[in-house]
C-alpha positions as CSV (number, residue, x, y, z in Angstrom):
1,X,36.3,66.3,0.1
2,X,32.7,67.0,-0.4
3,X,30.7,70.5,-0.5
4,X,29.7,72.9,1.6
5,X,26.1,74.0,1.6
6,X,25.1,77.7,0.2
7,X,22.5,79.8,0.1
8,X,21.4,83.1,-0.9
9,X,20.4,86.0,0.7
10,X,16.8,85.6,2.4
11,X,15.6,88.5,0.5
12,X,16.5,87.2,-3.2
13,X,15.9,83.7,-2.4
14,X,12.2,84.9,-1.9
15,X,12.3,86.9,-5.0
16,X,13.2,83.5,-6.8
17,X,11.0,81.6,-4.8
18,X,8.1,83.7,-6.1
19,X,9.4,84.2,-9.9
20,X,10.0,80.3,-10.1
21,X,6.5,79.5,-9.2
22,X,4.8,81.9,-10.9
23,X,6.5,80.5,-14.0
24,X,5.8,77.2,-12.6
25,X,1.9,77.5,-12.4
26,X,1.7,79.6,-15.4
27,X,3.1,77.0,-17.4
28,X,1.1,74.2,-15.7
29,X,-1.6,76.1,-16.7
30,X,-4.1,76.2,-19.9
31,X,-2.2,79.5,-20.7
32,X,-0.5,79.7,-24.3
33,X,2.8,78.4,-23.9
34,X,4.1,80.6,-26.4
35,X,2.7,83.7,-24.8
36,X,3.8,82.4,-21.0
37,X,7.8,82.2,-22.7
38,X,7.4,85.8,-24.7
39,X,6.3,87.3,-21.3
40,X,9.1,85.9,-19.3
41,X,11.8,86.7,-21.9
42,X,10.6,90.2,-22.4
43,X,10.9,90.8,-18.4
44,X,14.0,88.8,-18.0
45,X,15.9,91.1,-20.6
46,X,14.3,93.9,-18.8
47,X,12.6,95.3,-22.1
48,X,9.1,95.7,-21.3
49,X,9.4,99.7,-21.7
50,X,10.6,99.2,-25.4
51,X,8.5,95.8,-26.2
52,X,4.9,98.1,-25.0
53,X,6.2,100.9,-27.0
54,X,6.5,98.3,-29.9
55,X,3.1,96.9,-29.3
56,X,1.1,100.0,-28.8
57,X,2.5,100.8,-32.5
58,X,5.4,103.1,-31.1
59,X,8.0,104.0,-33.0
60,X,10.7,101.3,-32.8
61,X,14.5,100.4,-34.9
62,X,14.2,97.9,-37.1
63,X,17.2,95.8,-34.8
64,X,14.8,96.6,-31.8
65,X,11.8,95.1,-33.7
66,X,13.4,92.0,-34.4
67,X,14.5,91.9,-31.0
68,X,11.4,92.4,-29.8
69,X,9.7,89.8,-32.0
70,X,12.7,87.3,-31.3
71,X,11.0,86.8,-27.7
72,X,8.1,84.7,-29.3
73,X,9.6,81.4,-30.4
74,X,6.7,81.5,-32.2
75,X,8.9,83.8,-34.6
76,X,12.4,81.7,-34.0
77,X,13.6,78.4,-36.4
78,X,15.6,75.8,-35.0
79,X,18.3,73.4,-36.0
80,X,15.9,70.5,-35.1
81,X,12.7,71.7,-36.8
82,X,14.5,70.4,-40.0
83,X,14.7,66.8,-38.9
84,X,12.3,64.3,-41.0
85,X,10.9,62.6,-38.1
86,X,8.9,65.7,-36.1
87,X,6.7,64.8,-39.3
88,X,5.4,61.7,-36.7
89,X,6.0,63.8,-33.4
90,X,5.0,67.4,-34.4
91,X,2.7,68.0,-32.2
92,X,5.3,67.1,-29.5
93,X,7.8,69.5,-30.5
94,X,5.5,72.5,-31.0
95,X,5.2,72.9,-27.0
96,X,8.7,72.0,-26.2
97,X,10.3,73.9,-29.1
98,X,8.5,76.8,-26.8
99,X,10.2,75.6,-23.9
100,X,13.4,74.9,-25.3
101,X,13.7,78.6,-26.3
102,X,13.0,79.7,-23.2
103,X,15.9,77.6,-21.5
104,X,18.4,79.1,-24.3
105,X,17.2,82.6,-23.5
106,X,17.7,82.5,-20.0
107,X,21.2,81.3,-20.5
108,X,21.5,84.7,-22.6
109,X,21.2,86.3,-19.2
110,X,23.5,87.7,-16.5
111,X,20.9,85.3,-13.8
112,X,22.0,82.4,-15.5
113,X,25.5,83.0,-14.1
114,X,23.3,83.2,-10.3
115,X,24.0,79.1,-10.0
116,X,21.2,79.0,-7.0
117,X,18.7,81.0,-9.1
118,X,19.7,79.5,-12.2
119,X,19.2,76.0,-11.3
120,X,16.1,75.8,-9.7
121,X,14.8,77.7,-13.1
122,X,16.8,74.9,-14.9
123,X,14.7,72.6,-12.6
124,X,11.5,74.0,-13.0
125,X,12.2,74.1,-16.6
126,X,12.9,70.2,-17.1
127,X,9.8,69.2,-15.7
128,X,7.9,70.4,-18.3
129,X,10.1,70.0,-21.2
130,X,11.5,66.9,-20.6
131,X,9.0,63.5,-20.9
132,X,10.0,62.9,-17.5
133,X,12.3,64.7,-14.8
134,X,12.9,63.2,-11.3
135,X,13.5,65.2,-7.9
136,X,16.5,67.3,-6.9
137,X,18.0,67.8,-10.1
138,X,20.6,69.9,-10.9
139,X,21.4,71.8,-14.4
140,X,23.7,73.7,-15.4
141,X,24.7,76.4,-18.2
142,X,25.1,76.3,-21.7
143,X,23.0,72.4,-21.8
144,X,21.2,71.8,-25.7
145,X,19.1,69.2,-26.3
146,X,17.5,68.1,-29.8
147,X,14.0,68.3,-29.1
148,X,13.6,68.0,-24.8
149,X,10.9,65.5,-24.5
150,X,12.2,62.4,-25.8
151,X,14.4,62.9,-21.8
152,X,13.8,60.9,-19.4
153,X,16.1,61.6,-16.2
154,X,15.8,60.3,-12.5
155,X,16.4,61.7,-9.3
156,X,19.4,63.8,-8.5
157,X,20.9,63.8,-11.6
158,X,23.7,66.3,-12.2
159,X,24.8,67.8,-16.0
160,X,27.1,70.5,-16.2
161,X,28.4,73.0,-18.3
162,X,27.9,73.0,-22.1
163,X,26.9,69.0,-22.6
164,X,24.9,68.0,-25.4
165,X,22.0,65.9,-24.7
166,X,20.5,64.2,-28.3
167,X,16.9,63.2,-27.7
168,X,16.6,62.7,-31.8
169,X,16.0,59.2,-30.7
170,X,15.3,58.0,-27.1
171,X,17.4,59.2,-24.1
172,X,17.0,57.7,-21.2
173,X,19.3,58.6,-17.6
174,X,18.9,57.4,-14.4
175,X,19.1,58.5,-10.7
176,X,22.1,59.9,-9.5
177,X,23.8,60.0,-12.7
178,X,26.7,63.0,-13.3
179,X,27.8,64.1,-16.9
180,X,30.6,66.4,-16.8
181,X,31.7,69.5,-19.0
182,X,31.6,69.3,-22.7
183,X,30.4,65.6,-23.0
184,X,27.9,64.5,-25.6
185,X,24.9,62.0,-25.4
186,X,23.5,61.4,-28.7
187,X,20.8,59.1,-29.8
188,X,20.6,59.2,-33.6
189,X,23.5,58.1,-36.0
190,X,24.0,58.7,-39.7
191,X,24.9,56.0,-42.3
192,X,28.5,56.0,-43.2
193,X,28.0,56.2,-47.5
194,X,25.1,58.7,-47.4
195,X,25.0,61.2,-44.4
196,X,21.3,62.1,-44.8
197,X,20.3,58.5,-43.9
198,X,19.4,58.5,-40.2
199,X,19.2,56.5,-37.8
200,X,17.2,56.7,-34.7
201,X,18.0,54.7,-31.1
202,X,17.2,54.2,-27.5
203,X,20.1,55.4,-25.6
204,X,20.2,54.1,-21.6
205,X,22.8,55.4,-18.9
206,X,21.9,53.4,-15.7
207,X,21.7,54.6,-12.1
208,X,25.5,56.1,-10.6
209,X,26.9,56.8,-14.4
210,X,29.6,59.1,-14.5
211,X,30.3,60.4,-17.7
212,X,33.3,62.2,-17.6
213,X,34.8,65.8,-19.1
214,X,34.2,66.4,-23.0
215,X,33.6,61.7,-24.0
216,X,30.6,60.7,-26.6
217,X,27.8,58.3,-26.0
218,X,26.9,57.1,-29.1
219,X,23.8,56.7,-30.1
220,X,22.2,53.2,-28.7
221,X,24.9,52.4,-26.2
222,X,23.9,51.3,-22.9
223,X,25.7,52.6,-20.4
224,X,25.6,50.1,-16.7
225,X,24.9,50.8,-13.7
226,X,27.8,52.6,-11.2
227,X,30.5,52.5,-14.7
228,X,32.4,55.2,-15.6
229,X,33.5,56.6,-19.1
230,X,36.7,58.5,-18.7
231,X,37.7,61.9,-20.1
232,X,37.9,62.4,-23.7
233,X,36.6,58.9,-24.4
234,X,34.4,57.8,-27.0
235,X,32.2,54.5,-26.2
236,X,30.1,53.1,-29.1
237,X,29.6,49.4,-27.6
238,X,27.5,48.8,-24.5
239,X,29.4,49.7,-20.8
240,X,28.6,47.0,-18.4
241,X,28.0,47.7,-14.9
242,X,30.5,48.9,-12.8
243,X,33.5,48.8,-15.3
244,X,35.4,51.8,-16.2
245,X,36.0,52.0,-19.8
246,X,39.1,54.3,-21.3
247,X,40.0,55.4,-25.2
248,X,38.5,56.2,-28.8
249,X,37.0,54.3,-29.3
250,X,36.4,53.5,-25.8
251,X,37.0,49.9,-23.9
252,X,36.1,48.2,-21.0
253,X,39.8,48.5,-19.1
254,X,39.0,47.7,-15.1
255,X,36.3,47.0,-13.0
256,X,35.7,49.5,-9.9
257,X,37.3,47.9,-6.9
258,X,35.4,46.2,-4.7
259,X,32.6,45.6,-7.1
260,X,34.1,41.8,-9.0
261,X,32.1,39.8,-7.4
262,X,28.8,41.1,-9.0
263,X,30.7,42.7,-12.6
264,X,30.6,41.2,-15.7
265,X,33.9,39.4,-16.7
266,X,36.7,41.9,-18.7
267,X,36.7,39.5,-21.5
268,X,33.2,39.9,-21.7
269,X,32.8,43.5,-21.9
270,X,32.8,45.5,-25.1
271,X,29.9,44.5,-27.1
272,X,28.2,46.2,-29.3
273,X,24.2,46.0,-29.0
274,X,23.1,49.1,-30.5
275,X,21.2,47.2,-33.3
276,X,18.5,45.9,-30.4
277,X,17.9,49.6,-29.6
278,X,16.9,51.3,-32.9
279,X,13.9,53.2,-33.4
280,X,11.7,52.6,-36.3
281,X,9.5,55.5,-38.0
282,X,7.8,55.8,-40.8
283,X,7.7,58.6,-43.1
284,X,5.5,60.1,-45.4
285,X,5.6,59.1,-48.9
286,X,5.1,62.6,-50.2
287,X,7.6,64.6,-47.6
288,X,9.3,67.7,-48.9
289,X,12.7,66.7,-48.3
290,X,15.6,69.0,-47.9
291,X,18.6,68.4,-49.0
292,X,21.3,70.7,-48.5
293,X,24.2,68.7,-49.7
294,X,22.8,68.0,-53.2
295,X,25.6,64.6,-53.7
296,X,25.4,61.8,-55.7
297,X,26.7,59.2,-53.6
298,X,26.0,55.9,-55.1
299,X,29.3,54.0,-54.6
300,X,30.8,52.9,-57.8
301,X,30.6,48.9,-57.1
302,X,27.1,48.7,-56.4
């Protein structure tokens, strides 16, 4: 059974209409980025009574000034900022760490519960956070990403609640691709002896992917064409097309009927070429690293 098609009221629909392209060109436009997210978020949380109190000097709380000052990612940290490679890509993240707030902050809203107004926000949103963003697609609540535009997604792609998409790497999805609830996507890996040694990759889910409720892409797995990962699966080695892979870690266990002719053999499924998709980087020699485990882990027979 497919859907139905809904629509909102004429009336907000024009509301979000205008509001979702007045975002749109302001963001398209030389404008700050960082001032263009404050100004949304301030009038999105309906505080612009208490945040031009705060900026004409009024007298504000000091929980309402950080509040008020939490609207500028300018003023906000994230997880990601700590990662060793946005020393190479820096001036990359500044604008989409911006943008990436903004997304978060919306989802801190009652409209991000409004699935019509919410996704063509969402939508509006990717196309300028994400390195590339096809037509007619559809996000949404509770999505994180690492940094936003190491993305590349194609046409009608759907992700849904609370799924992690890693772009410490590469992440590339195609068109009409479906990630369900609570999956994860990740493109970077850590070494097994010393967890601050990270790896970088170019993950790839093909066109008709459906990766199913709360499974793992690792990082550098290529995912085929029209395959599907089941639920709660974990698949480290490449998927090829139109198999349907099953387990932790997850396995090639059928090909999609129909579709034998043109598959890959079973017996030649389930290898693992994440090694031809790893990202080099260099770092700087005299980087201020940060190490917040503080182990010696040199193993004893080396």
């Amino acid at each position: 059974m497919t859907k139905r098609h809904v629509s909102l009221p004429a009336e907000m629909a024009e509301s979000l209409r205008e509001f979702v392209d007045e975002v749109d060109r302001r963001l398209a436009s030389d404008e700050d980025t960082c001032s263009v997210v404050e100004d949304v978020l301030v009038d999105l949380h309906g505080d612009r009574e208490a945040y031009e109190r705060w900026r004409s000097g009024g007298d504000v709380s000091p929980a309402a000034r950080v509040r008020l000052q939490s609207y500028d990612p300018c003023n906000a940290t994230l997880e990601s900022e700590y990662y060793a490679e946005l020393e190479v890509q820096d001036d990359e993240f500044q604008r989409s760490k911006h943008l990436q707030w903004l997304w978060r902050q919306f989802d801190a809203t009652p409209m991000a519960d409004n699935v019509d107004f919410a996704l063509e926000f969402r939508s509006m949103l990717a196309s300028h956070l994400f390195d590339d963003c096809g037509e007619n697609c559809r996000f949404f609540k509770g999505i994180t990403m690492t940094y936003g535009h190491n993305i590349s997604l194609g046409d009608n792609v759907v992700v849904h609640d609370d799924v992690h998409l890693d772009d410490r790497g590469k992440l590339t999805i195609g068109d009409r691709v479906s990630i369900s609830d609570n999956a994860h996507v990740y493109s970077h890996d850590h070494d097994v002896v010393d967890q601050t040694e990270v790896s970088n990759y170019h993950t790839i889910i093909e066109d008709d992917v459906r990766i199913t409720f709360d499974s793992m892409v690792r990082a550098g797995v290529h995912v085929g064409r029209n395959s599907i990962l089941a639920a709660k699966s974990i698949l480290q080695r490449d998927l090829p097309a139109h198999h349907i892979a099953a387990g932790t870690p997850a396995k090639s266990i059928a090909i999609k009927p129909g579709w034998e002719s043109v598959a890959t053999p079973l017996e030649e499924a389930n290898v693992d070429r994440r090694e031809q998709r790893r990202i080099e980087y260099d770092l700087p020699e005299d980087l201020d690293i940060f190490d917040e485990f503080e182990r010696d882990l040199s193993p004893p027979d080396n």
